[in-house]
N, C-alpha and C positions, 0 to 999 in steps of 0.2 A: 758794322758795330752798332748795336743798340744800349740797351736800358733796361733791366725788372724783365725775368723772364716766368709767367705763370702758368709753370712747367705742372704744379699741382693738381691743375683742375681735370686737367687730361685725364689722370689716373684713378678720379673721385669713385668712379664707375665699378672698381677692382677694390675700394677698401670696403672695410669690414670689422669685428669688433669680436675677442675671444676671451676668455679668461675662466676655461673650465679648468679644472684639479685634477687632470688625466696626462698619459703620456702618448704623443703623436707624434708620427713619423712624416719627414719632411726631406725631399732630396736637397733643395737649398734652403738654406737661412739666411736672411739678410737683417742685420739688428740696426736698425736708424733707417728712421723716413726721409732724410736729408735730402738733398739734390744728388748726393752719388748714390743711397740706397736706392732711390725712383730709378733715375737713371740705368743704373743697373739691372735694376726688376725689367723695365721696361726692354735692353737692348737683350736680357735673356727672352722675355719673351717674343721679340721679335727673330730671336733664335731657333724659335719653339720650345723652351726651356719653363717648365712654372718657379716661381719661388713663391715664398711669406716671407712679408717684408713686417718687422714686429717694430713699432713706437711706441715708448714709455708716454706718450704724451697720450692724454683723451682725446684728443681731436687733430686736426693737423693744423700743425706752428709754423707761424712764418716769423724768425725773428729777424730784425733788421724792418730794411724799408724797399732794398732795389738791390741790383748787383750789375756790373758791367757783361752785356756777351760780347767780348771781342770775336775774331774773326774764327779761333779756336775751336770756340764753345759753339757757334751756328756748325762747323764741320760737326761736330761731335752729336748737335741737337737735329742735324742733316740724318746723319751715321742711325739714328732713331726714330726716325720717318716722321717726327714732328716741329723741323725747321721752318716747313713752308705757312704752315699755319699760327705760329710763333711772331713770322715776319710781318705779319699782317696785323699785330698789335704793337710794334716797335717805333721809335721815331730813332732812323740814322741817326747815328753823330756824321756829321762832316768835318769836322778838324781837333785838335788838344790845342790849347793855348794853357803855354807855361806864363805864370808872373811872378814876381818879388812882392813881399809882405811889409817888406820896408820904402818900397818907392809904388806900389801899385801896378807897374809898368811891366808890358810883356816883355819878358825875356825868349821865349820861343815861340814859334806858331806852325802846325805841320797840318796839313787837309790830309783826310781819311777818305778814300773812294768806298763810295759804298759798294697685374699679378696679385695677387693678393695682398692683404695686409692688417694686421690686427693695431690694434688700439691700445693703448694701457697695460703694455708688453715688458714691464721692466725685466732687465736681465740680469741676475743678481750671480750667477756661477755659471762656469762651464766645465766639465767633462769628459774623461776618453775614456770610450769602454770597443777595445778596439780599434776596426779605423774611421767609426763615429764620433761624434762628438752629441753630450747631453748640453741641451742649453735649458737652462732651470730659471724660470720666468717669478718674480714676485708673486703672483696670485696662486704658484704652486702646481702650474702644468711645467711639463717637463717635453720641450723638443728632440726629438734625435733626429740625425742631418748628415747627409754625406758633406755639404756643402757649408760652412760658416763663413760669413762676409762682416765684417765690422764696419760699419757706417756711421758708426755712433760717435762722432765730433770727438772735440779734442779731450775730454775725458770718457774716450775708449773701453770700455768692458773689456772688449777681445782683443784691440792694442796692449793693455795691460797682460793679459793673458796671454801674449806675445810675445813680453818681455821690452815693449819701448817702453823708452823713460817718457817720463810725461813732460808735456811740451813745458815752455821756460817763459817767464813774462820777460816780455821785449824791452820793458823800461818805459812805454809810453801808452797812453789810451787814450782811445778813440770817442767823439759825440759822433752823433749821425741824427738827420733829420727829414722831413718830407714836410714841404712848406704849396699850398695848394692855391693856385693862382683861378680864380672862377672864371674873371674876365680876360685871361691869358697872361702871361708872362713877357712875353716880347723879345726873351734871350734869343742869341741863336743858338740850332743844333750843334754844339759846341761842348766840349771837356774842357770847362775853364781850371786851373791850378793856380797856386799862391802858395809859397814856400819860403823857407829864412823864419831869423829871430825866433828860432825853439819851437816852430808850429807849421801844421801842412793843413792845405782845407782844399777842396774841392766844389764845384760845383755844376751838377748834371738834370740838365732835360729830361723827363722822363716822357713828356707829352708836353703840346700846346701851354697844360695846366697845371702841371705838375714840375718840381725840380728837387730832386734828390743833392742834399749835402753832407758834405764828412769835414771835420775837423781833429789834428788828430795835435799832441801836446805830451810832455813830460811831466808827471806829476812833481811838484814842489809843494814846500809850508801855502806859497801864496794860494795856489789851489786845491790845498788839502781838502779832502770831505766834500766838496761842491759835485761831484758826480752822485750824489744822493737825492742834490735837489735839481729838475728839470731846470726851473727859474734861475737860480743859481748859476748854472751852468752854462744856460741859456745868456747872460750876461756879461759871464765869464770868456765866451766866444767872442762876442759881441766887440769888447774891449782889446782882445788879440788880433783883432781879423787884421788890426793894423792901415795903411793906406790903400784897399784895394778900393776899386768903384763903388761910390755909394746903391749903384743898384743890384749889387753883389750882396752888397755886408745888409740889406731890403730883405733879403731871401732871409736870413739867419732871424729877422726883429719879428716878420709875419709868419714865423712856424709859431704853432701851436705846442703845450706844453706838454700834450699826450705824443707830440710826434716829433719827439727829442729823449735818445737814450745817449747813455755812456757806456761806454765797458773796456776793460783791461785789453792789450794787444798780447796775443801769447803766440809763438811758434815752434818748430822742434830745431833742436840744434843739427845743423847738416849732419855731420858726424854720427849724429844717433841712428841716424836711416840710411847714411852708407854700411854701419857696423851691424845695424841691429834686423830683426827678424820682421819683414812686410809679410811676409809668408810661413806656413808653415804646414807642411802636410797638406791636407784639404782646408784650414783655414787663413784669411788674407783680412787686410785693410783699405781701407779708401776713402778718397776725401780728406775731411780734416782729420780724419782718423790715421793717416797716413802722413799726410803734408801740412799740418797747419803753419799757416804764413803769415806773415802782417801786411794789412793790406796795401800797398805801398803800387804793386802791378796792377791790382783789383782781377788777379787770378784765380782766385780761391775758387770759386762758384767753376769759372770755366775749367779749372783742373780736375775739378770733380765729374763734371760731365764726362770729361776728356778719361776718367778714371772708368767709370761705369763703360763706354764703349771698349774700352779694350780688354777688361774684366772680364764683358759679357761676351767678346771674339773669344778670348782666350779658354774660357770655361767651355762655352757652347762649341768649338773644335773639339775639346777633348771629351766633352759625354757624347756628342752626336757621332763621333767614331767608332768606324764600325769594332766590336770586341775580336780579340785576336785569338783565341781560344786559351784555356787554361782557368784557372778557378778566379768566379765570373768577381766576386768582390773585389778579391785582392787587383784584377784585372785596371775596374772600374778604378780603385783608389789611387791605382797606380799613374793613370792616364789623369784623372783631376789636380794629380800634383804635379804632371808633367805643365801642365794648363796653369796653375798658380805660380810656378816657376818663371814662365814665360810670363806670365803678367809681371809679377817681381819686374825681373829685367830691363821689363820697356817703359817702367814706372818710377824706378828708383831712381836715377840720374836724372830725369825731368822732374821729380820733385827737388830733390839738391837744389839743383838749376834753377826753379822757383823761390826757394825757400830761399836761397843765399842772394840772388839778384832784386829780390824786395824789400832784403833788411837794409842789404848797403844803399840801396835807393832812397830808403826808408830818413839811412843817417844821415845821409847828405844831405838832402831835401830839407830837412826840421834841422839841420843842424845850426848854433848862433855864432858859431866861431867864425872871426873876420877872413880867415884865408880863407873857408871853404864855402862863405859865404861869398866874397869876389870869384873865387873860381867855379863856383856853381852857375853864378849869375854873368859871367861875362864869355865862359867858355862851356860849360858845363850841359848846361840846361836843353840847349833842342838834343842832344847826346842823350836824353835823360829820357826824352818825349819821345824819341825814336825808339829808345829799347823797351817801352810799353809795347808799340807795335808789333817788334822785332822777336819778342816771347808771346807776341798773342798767332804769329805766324807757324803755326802747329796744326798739324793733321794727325788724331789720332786713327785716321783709318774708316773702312767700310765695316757692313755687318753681313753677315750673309743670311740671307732672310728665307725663311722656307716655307712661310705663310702667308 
């Protein structure tokens, strides 16, 4: 397990910048540069497959500061022939240590063995003219696509176009920080945790020099409005961290006020993605476009990956199939929805199973109430530390590579 995967730079090679007033034909579409668009673009073409990968963004965004690659996400980042090279910028974690927010004290401790793409792509509609799809870009070109992929986070163009409901605020919001040590740090390789009295933080190595934190909290009057101001905020943590180590609550006072955001926790409710449509004909979802979660497993990022590899098994079996004879489109369409089916399937349940075992993680953890705060803290908690493990224990599979 590591730390910050800079999956981006890989692919710098392959972007690119479009924004003429014309209509272009494209066998796949993938809309969002995220880590499941990349991801994806990449294990099609390691399929031998091209896409265009389209970003509303001018350039490529990295929000946030870091992200967990449990053991998951290395299969997945394996599955795309750029794990080994990935490893060689990581520092192991070697253990989780769970604490209390009210005493400091650990409560648990477990050891851990260790294609293209345009720019400035907004997507404003989509269309069927047949068994294509028009994807109609802001600057007023117009793709058509056997293939449409939604990457595009949790407010979805083609999720909507799908028919899910838009995901649901969770009731709690997250700070996140990157606090930068020049003369080292001195933690161990460790996933420290602190949880109880209404609040969850975290605190993770990223390197030698670096230590990536989250704190996450329920909005009330006392904190109204302070996710506006860094400093604010910044203080606001400060005064909750409660009795953990002074050289814990060090990390939070020596971040920097550019390298401290806030933002709402939003997820989809299970239910909406058992019932509702991940697929449809030749077009699908993925990522947070699919599964947005609260960060609670720190699964997001590796489900995504874990999305993008079986996405791009699933698709790449059914175009690289040899045709069967009979009329070649209907053919082809036939065999990419056989492909988007199959993805559905081996996705749907593993997002559920995501989404549902992060929220309840989620309550427990930050919850203040006295019973589930003794039973969190007396029985609960290495139970807690272990099913982070026990959901990062996933193999999304191989790729079959023809190149």
């Amino acid at each position: 397990m590591g730390i910050f995967s800079p999956i981006y730079h890989l692919l710098l090679p392959l972007c690119y910048r479009k924004s003429w007033n014309m209509e272009i034909i494209e066998d796949i579409v993938i809309v969002g540069a995220g880590i499941a668009g990349l991801a994806t673009a990449l294990g099609l073409h390691r399929m031998g497959l091209k896409s265009l990968v389209l970003e509303s963004s001018d350039s490529l965004r990295i929000t946030g500061f870091a992200f967990l690659t449990w053991t998951n996400a290395w299969r997945a980042l394996d599955a795309l022939g750029i794990g080994s090279s990935l490893r060689q910028e990581h520092l192991p974690l070697q253990g989780l240590v769970g604490g209390s927010t009210a005493t400091g004290l650990s409560t648990a401790q477990i050891s851990i063995k260790a294609s293209a793409k345009w720019f400035g792509s907004k997507v404003v509609s989509i269309e069927v003219t047949g068994n294509l799809k028009l994807v109609h870009l802001a600057a007023g070109t117009i793709l058509k696509t056997k293939v449409l992929i939604g990457c595009d986070g949790v407010n979805s163009v083609v999720g909507k176009w799908l028919g899910l409901q838009k995901p649901a605020f969770a009731g709690r919001w997250s700070v996140r920080g990157l606090t930068e040590f020049p003369d080292g740090h001195g933690f161990r390789p460790e996933f420290l945790q602190y949880f109880g009295d209404g609040i969850r933080s975290g605190f993770l190595p990223c390197d030698e020099n670096t230590i990536y934190w989250f704190f996450t909290y329920s909005p009330s009057p006392e904190n109204k409005g302070k996710e506006e101001s860094a400093s604010e905020m910044k203080e606001y943590v400060l005064s909750k961290l409660g009795n953990v180590p002074q050289e814990v609550a060090s990390v939070v006072e020596k971040s920097k006020l550019d390298a401290v955001i806030a933002s709402p926790l939003r997820f989809r409710w299970p239910w909406h993605l058992l019932w509702g449509d991940i697929c449809k004909g030749n077009v699908c979802v993925a990522g947070d476009a699919l599964h947005p979660m609260t960060p609670d497993l720190g699964q997001g990022a590796c489900s995504a990956l874990e999305d993008g590899v079986v996405l791009a098994r699933c698709l790449g079996e059914a175009l690289l199939e040899k045709p069967r004879g009979g009329a070649k489109e209907e053919e082809e369409y036939e065999r990419i929805k056989k492909g988007m089916d199959k993805y559905a399937r081996e996705r749907r349940w593993r997002g559920i199973e995501l989404i549902t075992t992060a929220y309840v993680l989620g309550w427990i953890q930050q919850s203040d109430g006295k019973v589930i705060n003794y039973l969190r803290d007396k029985w609960l908690s290495k139970g807690m530390a272990e099913m982070l493990l026990k959901k990062a224990d996933f193999d999304c599979g191989k790729l079959y590579s023809p190149i």
